[in-house]
C-alpha positions as CSV (number, residue, x, y, z in Angstrom):
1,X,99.9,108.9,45.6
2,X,96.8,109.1,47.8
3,X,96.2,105.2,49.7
4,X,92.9,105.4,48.9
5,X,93.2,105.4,45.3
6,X,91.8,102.1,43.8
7,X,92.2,103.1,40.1
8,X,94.8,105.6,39.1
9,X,98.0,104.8,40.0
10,X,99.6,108.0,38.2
11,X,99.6,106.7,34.7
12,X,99.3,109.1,31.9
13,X,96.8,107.2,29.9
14,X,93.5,105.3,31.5
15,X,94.5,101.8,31.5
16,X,90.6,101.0,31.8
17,X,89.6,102.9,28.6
18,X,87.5,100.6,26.6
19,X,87.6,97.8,28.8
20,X,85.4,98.4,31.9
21,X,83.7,101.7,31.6
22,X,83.0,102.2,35.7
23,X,86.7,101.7,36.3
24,X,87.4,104.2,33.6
25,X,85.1,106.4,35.2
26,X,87.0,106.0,38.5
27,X,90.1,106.0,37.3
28,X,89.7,109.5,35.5
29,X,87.4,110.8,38.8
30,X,90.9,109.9,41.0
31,X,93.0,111.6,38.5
32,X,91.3,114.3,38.7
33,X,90.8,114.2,42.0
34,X,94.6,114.5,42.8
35,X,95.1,117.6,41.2
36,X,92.4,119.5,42.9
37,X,91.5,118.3,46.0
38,X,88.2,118.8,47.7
39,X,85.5,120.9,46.7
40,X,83.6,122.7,49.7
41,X,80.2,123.1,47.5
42,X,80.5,119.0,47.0
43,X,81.2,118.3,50.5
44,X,77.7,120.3,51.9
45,X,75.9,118.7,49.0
46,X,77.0,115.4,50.2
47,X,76.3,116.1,53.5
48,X,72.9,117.0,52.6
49,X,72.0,114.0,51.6
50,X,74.2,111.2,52.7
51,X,74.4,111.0,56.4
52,X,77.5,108.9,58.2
53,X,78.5,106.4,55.7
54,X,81.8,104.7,55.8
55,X,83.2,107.5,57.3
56,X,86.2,105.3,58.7
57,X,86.9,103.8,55.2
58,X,90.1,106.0,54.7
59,X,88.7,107.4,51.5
60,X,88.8,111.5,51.8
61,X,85.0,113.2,52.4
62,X,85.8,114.9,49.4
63,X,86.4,112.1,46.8
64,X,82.9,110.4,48.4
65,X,81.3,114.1,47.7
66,X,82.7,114.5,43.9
67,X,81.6,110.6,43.4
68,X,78.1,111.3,45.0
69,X,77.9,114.6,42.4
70,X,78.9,113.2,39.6
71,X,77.2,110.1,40.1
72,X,73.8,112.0,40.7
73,X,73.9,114.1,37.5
74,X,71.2,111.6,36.0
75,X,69.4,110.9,38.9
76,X,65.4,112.1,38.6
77,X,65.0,112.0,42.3
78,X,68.0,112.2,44.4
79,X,66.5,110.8,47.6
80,X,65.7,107.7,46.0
81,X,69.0,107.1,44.6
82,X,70.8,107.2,47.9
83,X,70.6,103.5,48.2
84,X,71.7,103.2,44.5
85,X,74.7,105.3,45.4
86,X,75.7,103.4,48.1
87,X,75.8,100.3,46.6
88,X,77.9,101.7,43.6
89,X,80.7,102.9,46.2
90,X,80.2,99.3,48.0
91,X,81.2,97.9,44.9
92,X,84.5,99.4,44.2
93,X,85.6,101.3,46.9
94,X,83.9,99.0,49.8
């Protein structure tokens, strides 16, 4: 299992279903995230937009990009909810 996992510890259920619906969120973004590694298109999107942030943290540039994507989906304006973003991933990964 991946260090940087926070959530999924390899369980075959979400132990944060119904109780906290970020950590479920997490936990099910990890689990996926162990099966298919990084995604290129995620990476450059990231990139795009989110320039040298905890990039010592030990967390994989992949996992940040697939957080950042999926965490934008609702977003109206991207640039604006960099900050947002940020502080999100502060919170549970910081």
């Amino acid at each position: 299992m991946s260090e940087f996992f926070r959530y999924f510890k390899g369980e075959m259920e979400n132990p944060f279903e119904g109780v906290d619906q970020d950590k479920a969120a997490l936990w099910f973004y990890e689990q996926g995230y162990s099966i298919t590694g990084d995604e290129r298109a995620q990476i450059d999107e990231y990139r795009c937009y989110v320039k040298e942030f905890r990039e010592d943290d030990g967390v994989p540039e992949g996992y940040k990009a697939l957080l950042f994507n999926r965490y934008m989906k609702t977003a109206y304006s991207v640039v604006d909810e960099i900050p947002a973003f940020k502080a999100f991933y502060e919170k549970y990964y910081g």
